[in-house]
C-alpha positions as CSV (number, residue, x, y, z in Angstrom):
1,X,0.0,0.0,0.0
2,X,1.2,3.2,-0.7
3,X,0.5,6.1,1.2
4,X,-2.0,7.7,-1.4
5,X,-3.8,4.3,-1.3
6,X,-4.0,4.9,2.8
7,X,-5.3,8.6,1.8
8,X,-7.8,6.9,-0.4
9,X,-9.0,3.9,2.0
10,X,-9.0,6.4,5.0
11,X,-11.0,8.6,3.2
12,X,-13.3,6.8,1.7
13,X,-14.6,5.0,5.5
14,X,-14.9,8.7,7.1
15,X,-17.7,10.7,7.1
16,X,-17.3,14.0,7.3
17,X,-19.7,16.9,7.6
18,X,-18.5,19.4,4.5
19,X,-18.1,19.5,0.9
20,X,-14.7,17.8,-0.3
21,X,-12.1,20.0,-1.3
22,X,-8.9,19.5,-3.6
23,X,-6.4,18.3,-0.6
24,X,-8.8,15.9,1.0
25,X,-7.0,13.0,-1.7
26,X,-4.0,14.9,-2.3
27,X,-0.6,13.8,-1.6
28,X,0.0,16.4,1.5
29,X,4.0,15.9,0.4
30,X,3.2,17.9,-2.5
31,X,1.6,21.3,-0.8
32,X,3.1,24.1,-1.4
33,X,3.7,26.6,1.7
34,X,1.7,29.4,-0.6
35,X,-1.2,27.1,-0.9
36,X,-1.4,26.5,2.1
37,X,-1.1,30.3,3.2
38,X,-4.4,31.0,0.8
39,X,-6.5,27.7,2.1
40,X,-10.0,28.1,3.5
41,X,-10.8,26.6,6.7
42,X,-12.3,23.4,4.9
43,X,-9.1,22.8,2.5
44,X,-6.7,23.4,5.7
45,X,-9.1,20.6,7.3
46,X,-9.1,18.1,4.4
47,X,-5.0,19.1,4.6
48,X,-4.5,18.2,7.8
49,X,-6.4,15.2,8.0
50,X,-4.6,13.7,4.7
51,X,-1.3,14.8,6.9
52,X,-2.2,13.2,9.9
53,X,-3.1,10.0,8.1
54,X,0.0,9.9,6.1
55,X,2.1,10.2,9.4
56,X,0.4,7.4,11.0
57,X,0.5,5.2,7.9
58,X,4.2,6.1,7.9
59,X,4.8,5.3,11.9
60,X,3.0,2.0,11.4
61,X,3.9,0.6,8.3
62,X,7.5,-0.5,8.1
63,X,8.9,1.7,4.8
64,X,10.0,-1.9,3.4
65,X,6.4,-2.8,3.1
66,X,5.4,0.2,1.7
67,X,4.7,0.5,-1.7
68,X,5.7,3.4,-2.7
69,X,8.9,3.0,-0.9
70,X,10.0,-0.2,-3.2
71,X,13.0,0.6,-5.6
């Protein structure tokens, strides 16, 4: 699993209680510090939460049994 396929899985079993917004299934690697300067409260909520999950998946999956980690 790879830790876009943890964003996806995550995602897809949470319910939450807004519209989704571009960085709820984005790789939170990939954010720029200027996007996340102009975010609404939503996006910085959908970044967060994609953040948080990729730095559990990270803490609990051992990077040589990550997919995305595989050379």
């Amino acid at each position: 699993m790879t830790r876009l396929e943890a964003i996806e899985y995550i995602v897809s079993k949470t319910d939450f209680d807004y519209p989704e917004t571009p960085f709820r299934r984005r790789d939170p690697y990939k954010v720029t510090a200027s996007e996340i300067s102009q975010m609404t409260d939503d996006e910085l909520r959908d970044y967060t939460k994609a953040l948080q999950i990729v730095e559990i998946f990270e803490a609990t999956v051992p990077r040589e049994c990550r997919a995305d980690e595989q050379n």
